[in-house]
C-alpha positions in Angstrom: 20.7 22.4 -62.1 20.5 18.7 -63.4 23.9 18.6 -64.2 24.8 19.8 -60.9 22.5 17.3 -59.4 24.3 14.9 -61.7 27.6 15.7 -60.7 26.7 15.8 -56.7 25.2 12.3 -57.2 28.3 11.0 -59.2 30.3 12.0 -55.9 28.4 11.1 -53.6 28.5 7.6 -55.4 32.3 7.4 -54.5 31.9 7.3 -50.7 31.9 5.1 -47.9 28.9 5.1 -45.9 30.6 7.2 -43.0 31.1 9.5 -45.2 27.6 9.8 -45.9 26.2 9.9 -42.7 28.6 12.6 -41.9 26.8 14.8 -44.8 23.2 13.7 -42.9 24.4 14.6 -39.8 25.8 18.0 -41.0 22.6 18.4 -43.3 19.9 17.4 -41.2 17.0 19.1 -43.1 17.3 16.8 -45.9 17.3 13.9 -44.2 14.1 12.1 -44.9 13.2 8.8 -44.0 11.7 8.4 -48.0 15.0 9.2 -49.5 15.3 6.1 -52.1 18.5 6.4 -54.0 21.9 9.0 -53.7 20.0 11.2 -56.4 17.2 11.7 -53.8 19.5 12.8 -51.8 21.7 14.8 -54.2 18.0 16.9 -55.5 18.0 17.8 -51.6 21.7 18.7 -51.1 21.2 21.5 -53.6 17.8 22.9 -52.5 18.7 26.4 -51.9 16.9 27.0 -48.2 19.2 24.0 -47.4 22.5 25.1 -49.0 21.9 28.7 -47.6 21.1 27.0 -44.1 24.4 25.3 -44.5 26.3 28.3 -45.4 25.3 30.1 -42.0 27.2 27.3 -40.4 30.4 27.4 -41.9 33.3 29.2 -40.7 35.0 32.4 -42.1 37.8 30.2 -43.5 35.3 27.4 -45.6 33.5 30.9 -46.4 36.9 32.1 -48.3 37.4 28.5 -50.1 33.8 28.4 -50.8 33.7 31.7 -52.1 37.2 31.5 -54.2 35.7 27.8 -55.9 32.7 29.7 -57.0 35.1 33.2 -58.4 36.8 30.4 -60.2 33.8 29.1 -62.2 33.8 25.7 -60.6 37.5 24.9 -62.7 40.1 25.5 -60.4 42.0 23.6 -58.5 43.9 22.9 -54.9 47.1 25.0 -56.6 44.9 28.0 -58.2 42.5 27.9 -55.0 45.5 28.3 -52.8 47.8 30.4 -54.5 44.9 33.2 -54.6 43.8 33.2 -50.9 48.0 33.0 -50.6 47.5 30.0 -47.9 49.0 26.8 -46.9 47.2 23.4 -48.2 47.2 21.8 -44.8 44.7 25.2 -44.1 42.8 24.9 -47.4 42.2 21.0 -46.7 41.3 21.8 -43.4 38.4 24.4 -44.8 37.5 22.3 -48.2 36.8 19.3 -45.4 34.1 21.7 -43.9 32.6 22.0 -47.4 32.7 18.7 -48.1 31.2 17.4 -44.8 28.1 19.7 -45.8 27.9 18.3 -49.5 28.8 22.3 -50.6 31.7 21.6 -52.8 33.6 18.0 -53.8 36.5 17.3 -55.9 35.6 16.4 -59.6 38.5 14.9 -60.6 41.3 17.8 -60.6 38.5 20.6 -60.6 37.0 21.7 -57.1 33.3 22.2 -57.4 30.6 24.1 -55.5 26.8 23.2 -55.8 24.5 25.4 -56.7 22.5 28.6 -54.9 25.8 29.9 -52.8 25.7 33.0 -51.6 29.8 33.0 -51.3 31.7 35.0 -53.7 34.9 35.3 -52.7 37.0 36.1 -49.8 36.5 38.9 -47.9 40.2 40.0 -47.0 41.7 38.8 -50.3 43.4 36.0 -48.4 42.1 33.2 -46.3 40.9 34.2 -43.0 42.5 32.3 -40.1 41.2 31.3 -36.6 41.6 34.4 -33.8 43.7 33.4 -31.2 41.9 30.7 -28.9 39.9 33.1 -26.0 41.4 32.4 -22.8 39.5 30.6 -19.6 40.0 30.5 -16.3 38.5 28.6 -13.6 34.9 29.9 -12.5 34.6 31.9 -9.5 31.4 32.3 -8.0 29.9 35.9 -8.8 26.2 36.5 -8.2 24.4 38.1 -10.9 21.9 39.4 -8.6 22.2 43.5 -8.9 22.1 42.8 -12.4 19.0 41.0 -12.6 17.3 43.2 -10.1 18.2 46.1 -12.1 16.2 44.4 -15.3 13.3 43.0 -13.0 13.1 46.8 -11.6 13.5 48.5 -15.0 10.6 46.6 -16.6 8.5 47.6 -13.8 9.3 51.2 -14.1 8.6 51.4 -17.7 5.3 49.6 -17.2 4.3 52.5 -14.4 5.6 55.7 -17.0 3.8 54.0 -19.7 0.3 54.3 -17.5 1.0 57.5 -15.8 2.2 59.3 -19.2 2.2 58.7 -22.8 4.5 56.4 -24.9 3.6 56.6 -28.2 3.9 53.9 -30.8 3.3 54.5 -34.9 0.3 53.4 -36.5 2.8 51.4 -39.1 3.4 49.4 -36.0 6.9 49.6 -33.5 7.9 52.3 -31.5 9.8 54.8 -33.0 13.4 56.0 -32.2 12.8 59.8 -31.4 10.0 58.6 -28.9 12.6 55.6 -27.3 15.1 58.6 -26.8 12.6 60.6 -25.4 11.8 57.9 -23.0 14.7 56.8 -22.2 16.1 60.3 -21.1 13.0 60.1 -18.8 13.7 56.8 -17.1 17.6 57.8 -17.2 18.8 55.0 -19.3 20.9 54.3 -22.0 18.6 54.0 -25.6 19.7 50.2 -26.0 18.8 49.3 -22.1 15.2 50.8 -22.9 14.9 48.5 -26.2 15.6 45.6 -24.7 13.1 46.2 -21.1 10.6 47.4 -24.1 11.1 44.2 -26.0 11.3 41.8 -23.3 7.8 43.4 -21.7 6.1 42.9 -25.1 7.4 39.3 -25.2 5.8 38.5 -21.9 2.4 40.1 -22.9 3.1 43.3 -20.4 2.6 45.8 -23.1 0.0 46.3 -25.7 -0.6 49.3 -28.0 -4.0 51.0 -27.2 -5.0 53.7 -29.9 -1.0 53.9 -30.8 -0.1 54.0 -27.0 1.3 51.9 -25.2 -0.2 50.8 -22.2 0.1 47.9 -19.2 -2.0 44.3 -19.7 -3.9 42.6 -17.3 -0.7 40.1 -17.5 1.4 43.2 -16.3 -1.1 43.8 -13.1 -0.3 40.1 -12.6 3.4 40.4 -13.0 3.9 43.3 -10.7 2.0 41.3 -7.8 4.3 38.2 -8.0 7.2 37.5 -6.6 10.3 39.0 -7.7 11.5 35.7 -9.3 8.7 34.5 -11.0 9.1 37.9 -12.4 12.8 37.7 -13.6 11.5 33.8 -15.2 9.1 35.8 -17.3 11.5 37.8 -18.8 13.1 34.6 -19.5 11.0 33.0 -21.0 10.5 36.0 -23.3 14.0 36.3 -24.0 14.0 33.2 -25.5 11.5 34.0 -27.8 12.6 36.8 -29.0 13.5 36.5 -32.8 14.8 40.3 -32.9 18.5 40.9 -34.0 20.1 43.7 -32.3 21.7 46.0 -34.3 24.0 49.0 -32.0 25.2 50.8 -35.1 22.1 51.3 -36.4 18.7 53.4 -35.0 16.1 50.9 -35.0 12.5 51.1 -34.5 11.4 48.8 -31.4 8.5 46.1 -30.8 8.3 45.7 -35.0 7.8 42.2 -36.3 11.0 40.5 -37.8 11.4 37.7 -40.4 13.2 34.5 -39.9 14.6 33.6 -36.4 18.2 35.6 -36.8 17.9 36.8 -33.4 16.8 33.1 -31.9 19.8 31.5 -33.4 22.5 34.3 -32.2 21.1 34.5 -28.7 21.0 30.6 -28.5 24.5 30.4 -30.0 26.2 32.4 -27.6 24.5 31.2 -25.2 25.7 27.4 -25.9 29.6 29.4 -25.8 29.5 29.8 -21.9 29.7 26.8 -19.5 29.3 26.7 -15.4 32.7 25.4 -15.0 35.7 27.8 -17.3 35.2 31.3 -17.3 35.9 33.8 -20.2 39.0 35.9 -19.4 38.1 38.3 -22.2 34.9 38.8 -24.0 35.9 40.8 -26.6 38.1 38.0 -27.7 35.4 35.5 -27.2 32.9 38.3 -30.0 35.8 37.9 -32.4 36.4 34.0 -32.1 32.6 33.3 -32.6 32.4 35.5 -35.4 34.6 33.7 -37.2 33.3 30.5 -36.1 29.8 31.5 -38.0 30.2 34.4 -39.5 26.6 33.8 -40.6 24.4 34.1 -37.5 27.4 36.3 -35.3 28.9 39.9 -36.1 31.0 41.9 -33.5 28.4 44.2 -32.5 25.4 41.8 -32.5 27.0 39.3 -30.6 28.7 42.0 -27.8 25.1 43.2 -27.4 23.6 39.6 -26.8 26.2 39.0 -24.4 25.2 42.4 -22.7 21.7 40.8 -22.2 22.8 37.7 -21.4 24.5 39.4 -18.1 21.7 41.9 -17.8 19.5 38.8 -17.2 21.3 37.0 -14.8 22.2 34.3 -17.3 25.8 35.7 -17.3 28.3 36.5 -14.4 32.1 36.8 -15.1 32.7 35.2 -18.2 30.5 32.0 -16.8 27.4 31.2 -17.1 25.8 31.3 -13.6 23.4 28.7 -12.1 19.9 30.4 -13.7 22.1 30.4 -16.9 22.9 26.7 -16.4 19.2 25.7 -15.8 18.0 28.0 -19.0 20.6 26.6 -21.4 19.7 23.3 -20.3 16.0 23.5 -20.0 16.2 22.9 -16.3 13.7 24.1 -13.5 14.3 28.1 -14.6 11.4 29.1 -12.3 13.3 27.3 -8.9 16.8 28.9 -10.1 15.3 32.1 -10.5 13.8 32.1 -7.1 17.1 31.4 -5.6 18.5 33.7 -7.2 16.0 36.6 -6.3 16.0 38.3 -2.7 12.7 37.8 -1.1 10.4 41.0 -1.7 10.4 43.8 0.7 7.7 43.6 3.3 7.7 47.2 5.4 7.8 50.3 3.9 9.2 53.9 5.8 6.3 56.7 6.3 7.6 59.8 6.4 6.0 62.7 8.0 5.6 64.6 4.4 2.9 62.2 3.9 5.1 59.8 1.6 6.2 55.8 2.2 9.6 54.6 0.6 10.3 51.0 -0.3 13.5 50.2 -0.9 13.8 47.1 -3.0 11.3 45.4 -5.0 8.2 45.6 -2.7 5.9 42.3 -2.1 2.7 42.1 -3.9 1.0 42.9 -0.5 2.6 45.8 -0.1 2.0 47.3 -3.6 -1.1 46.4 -3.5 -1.8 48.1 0.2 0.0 51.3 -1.0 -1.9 51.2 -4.2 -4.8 51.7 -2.4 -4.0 53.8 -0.1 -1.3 56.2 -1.7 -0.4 57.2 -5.1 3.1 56.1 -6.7 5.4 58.9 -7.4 8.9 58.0 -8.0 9.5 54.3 -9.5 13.4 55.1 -9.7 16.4 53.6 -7.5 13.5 53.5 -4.7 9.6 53.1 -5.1 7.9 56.4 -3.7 3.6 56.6 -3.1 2.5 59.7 -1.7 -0.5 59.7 0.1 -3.5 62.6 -0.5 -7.1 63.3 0.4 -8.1 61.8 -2.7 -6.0 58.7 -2.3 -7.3 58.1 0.9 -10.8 58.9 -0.3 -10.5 55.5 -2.9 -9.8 53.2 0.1 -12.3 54.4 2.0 -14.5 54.0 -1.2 -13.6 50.3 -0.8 -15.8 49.6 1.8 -13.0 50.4 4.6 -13.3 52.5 7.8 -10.6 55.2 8.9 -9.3 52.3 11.5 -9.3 49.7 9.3 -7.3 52.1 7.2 -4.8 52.9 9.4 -4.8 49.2 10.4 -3.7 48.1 6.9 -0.8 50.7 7.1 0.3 50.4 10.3 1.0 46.3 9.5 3.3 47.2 6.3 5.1 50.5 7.8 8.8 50.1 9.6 7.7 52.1 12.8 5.0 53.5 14.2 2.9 56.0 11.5 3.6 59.8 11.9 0.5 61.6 13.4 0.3 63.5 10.5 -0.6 60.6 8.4 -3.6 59.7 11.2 -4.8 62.8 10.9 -5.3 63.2 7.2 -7.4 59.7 7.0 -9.4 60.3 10.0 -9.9 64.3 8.6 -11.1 62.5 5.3 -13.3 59.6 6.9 -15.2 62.5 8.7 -16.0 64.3 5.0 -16.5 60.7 3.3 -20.2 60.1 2.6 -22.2 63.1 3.2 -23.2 62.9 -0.4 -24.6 59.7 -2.0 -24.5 59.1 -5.6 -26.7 55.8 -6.9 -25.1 54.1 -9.6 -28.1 54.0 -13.0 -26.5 52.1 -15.8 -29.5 53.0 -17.8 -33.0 54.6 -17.2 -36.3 53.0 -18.4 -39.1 55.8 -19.2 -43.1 56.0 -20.3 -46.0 58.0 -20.5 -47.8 55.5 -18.9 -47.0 55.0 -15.3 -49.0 51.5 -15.2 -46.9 50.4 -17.8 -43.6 51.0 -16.1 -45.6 49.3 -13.3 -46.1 46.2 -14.9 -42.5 45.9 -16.0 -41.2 46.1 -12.6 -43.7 43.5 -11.2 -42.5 41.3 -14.3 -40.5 38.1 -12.8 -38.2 37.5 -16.3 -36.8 41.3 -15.9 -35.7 40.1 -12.6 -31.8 40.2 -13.9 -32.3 44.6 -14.2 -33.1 44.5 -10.7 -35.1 47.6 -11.9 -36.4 50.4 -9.5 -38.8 53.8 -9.5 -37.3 57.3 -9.6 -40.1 58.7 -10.8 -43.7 57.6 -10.9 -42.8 57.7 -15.1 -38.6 56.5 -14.6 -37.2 53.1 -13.7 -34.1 52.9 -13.0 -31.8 49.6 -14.5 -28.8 48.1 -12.9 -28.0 46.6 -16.6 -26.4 48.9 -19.4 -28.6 49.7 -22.2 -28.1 47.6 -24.9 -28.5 44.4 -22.3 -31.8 46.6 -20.9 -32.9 46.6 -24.5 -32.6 43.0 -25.5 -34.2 41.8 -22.1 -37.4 44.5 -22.7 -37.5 42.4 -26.5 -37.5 39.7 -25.2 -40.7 39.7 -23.1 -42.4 41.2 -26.1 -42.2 44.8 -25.3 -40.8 47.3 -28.1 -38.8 49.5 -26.7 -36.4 52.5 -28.6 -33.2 53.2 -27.4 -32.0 57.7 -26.9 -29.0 59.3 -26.5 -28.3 62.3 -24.0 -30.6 64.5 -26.8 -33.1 62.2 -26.9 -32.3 61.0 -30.2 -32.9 57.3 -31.6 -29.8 55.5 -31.5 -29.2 53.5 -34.8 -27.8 50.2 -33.8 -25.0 48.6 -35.7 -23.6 45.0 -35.8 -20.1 45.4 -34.3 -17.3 43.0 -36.2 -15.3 40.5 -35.0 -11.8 41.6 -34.2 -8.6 39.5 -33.2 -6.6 39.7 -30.4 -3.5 42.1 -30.2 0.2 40.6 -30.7 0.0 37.3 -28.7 2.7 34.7 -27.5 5.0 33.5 -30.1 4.0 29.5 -30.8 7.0 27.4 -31.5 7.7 25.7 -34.4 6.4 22.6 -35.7 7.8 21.0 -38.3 6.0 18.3 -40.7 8.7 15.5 -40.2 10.1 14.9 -36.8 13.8 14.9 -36.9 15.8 12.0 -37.2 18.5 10.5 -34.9 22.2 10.2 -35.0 21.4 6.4 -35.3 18.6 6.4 -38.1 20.6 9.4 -40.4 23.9 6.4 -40.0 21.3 3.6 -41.0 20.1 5.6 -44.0 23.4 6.4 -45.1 24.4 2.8 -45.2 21.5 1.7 -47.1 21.7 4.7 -49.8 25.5 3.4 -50.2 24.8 -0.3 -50.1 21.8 -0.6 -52.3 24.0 1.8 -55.2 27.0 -0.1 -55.2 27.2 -3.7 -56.8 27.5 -6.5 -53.9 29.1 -9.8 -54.3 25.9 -12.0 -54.7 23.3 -9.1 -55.1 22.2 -7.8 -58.5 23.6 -7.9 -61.7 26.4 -6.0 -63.8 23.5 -5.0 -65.7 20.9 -4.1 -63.0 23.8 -2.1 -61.1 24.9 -0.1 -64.7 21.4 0.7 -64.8 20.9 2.4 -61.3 23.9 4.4 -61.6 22.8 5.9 -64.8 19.2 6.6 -63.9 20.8 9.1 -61.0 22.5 10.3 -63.7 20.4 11.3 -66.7 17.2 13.3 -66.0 16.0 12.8 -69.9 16.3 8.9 -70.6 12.7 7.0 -70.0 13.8 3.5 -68.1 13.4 1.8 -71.1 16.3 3.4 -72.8 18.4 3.2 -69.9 18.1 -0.5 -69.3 19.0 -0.2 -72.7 22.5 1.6 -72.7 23.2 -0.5 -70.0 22.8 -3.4 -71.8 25.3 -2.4 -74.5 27.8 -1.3 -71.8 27.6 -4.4 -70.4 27.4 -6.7 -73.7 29.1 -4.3 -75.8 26.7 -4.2 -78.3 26.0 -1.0 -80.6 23.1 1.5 -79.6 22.0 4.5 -81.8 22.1 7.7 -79.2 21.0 11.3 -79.7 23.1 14.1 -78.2 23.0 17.7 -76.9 26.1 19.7 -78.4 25.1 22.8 -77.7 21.7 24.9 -77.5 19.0 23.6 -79.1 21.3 21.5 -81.6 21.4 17.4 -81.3 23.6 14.7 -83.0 23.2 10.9 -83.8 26.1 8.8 -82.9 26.3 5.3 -83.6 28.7 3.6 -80.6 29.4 0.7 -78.9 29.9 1.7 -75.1 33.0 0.6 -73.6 33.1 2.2 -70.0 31.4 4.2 -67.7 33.1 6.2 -64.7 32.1 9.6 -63.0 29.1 10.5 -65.1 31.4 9.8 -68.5 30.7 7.1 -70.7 33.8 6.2 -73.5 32.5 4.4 -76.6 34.0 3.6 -79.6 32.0 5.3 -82.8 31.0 4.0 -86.0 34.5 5.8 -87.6 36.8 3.4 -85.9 37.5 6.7 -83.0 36.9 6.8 -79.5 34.9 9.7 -77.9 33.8 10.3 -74.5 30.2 11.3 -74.1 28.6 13.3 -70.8 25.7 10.8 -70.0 23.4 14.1 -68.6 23.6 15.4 -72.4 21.8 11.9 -73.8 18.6 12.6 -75.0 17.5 9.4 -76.4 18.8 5.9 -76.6 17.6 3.4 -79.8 18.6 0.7 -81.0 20.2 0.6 -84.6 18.2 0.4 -87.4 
């Protein structure tokens, strides 16, 4: 690794400072504002996170040259690279620029180099891979992705009513397993892939959570499903784009599992950043294969075909163009105001129908639901919302505190026409039953021996918060459960024993501190904000400037010095202001060095020139040898 460090620096030593600054701006996560010399900078270039981070954005053609340098063992050349992926040079310069621009590989002298910790190993057709043919555009026509938004907005709500009306099982290893999405999805009628991604997107937006390995609605969803059908579509937004998944149609993948990295951020914000307001896609098949070339690292044809399927599922995408809610989410617009436009106002009126059912067609308004909620029972949450209403139904509203006209009032505002008589019938038929039994509400009981002690408990002021009553000359009853009966009877000094249903002592327990269930993705903070386009160009000019020797700035020997402090990882400064004092006096200096493992020699020379991490010198036999400064060990002078 030094002596690829070394190398890197020596190059980087040759360039102007545009040059630079086109590595920094290519390389942005080394740039650090504390970077000191080109060696700095060189150490970073070949951290492997970086060089791997780089690789992802390099196109299938740098991949090949890339890949073809490093199958060569970093000693071929233009001729050897070219005539093995059998292409043109003006296509290999084109690709070694790429490289190049990224600080991957650099010309050392006729060699081509690569730097250390690629992944490339060669190319993948046994030639180099050339750009698809350019996808074509037209102009954008104006197509409203609203059926296909509705259909997503409408999906997630009917998963969110099957998963409380019937069981959808996830695995105690965490995710939802494939048999059970299948299952599922022949339920709701849906493709497998459509279910992943409404099961995916409701998880992301806190609608789902796993209770005892089912899954069931959240508060959140109860929320969701009484807003308004496009602040409902800009939730699923904003969960799509946190969703760090990678889809994968040629494989059967468990759902709502945790992923590593941000694969699936990066591909949907890629393809995203293809599609603009103004050109339309003709074809997007040839748009799948022209981005997976562009980065072969972040898109493959399936991924990316699927991503685009969301994209349009979403209402992000309409006709090859992104559409004005995709406009405002690429560009971090008001999403909540283009999805409201976008949207159809919910439905208001519902249809009764004389076999005691009410249809809604469209998605209903949250006074609506929550009217037929009370009233009726939901039965069919397909193409249209069904709720059927039933004695028992009706029983729960009038449980609510309502009458049988204040009943009929309620659904005689939200229905289309006038209510069929049968419907009348069955509330008023139920309101004449309703409440010839009582049943008091005890959340716990408080009982004695001694009557005149129960006595003086219910006359007690600080037990005021039980609101406790008499039963029984020897029972009180407690509006207050009874672990917060128990701690208020402590409290006033009495000692009181907590019993099951058998009368037997209940041994209390500590319970333990839990965490919350899978919560809202947080996004990234990095330690070090990022730096501009301006400050990466000022930091590549002074990394050039402050290397290179200046007319009036420095000295031959000061500059001689810097150059080979980048150089050598081994020499203290002491013997390097040495050797740089013979190079520039030409004065003899005893050196040791490495030729070969674990073996050193002592050469006697008087150095004569030093140029790309070489230094010539002539030796104490009258010849002239060229030593690799990264292989000095130790500098002395003679004796």
């Amino acid at each position: 690794m030094p002596r690829r460090i070394n190398a890197l620096a020596t190059w980087l030593l040759q360039l102007g400072p545009d040059e630079v600054a086109a590595i920094l701006l290519h390389r942005r996560d080394v740039a650090d504002r504390y970077i000191r010399t080109l060696k700095d900078l060189a150490t970073q270039l070949t951290d492997s996170d970086s060089v791997h981070a780089a690789e992802d954005s390099l196109d299938q053609g740098a991949l090949d040259v890339l890949g073809t340098i490093v199958a060569q063992g970093n000693t071929g050349t233009i001729d050897t690279v070219c005539a093995e992926l059998r292409c043109s040079v003006g296509d290999f310069e084109r690709a070694f620029g790429e490289l190049k621009q990224r600080a991957l590989a650099w010309p050392e002298g006729p060699r081509l180099v690569a730097v250390n910790s690629v992944r490339a190993t060669g190319a993948t057709q046994g030639q180099l891979t050339l750009r698809p043919k350019t996808p074509g555009r037209r102009r954008a026509s104006a197509i409203s992705p609203i059926v296909a938004a509705m259909s997503t907005v409408d999906g997630v709500a009917r998963l969110l009513a099957h998963c409380e009306q019937d069981n959808f099982d996830a695995r105690y290893t965490g995710g939802v397993a494939t048999v059970e999405i299948r299952r599922v999805a022949r339920a709701l009628r849906v493709a497998d892939g459509v279910l992943r991604l409404w099961l995916e997107l409701a998880a992301e937006a806190q609608l789902l959570g796993v209770e005892r390995s089912r899954l069931l609605p959240t508060r959140q969803a109860d929320a969701w499903l009484d807003s308004q059908p496009g602040q409902r579509l800009s939730a699923l937004l904003a969960a799509w784009r946190r969703m760090d998944w990678r889809p994968e149609p040629d494989l059967a993948r468990a759902a709502l599992r945790d992923y590593t990295g941000a694969a699936g951020l990066v591909l949907r914000r890629s393809a995203l950043e293809r599609f603009s307001a103004e050109e339309a896609f003709t074809s997007t098949a040839e748009l799948v294969e022209d981005l997976a070339w562009e980065r072969p690292g972040v898109h493959d044809v399936r991924a990316t075909a699927a991503v685009i399927g969301e994209m349009e599922s979403l209402g992000l995408v309409a006709g090859g163009a992104l559409t004005p809610l995709g406009v405002a989410v690429r560009h971090d617009g008001d999403v909540d105001a283009a999805a409201d436009e976008l949207m159809p106002p919910a439905t208001e009126k519902a249809a009764f129908q004389t076999d005691m059912t009410a249809v809604v067609n469209g998605l209903p308004s949250p006074e609506l639901s929550a009217t037929l909620n009370l009233v009726a029972d939901l039965e069919d949450n397909d193409a249209a919302r069904v709720w059927r209403l039933s004695a028992g139904s009706v029983r729960r509203a009038l449980d609510s505190g309502l009458s049988a006209d204040e009943v009929l009032a309620k659904l005689d505002a939200v229905s289309e026409a006038a209510l069929p008589q049968v419907i009348e019938y069955q509330v008023r038929d139920v309101a004449r039953r309703h409440g010839q039994l009582t049943v008091t509400d005890v959340a716990s009981c408080v009982r004695a021996t001694d009557p005149l002690l129960l006595q003086e408990i219910a006359k007690s002021k600080r037990l005021g918060s039980l609101k406790l009553r008499f039963l029984a000359p020897t029972v009180l009853a407690s509006a207050q459960p009874m672990a917060e009966t128990l701690t208020a009877l402590r409290r006033c000094g009495y000692a009181p024993t907590g019993l099951d249903g058998g009368d037997k002592s209940i041994v209390e327990t500590v319970g333990r501190l839990r965490a919350s269930a899978r919560g809202e993705r947080r996004s990234e903070r990095w330690w070090r904000t990022e730096m501009d386009d301006l400050e990466l160009t000022q930091l590549a000019v002074r990394l050039v400037e402050q290397e290179r020797p200046s007319a009036g700035r420095g000295t031959p020997r000061a500059n001689a010095a810097r150059m080979l402090r980048d150089q050598n990882v081994f020499l203290r400064d002491e013997e390097v202001v040495l050797l740089s004092s013979a190079l520039v006096d030409g004065s003899r200096v005893e050196i040791k060095y490495a030729s070969g493992p674990r073996r050193t020699e002592t050469h006697l020379i008087v150095p004569t020139k030093h140029l790309e991490g070489v230094l010539s010198a002539d030796c104490e036999d009258g010849t002239g040898r060229e030593f690799d400064i990264g292989h000095v060990r130790k500098v002395a002078l003679p004796e």
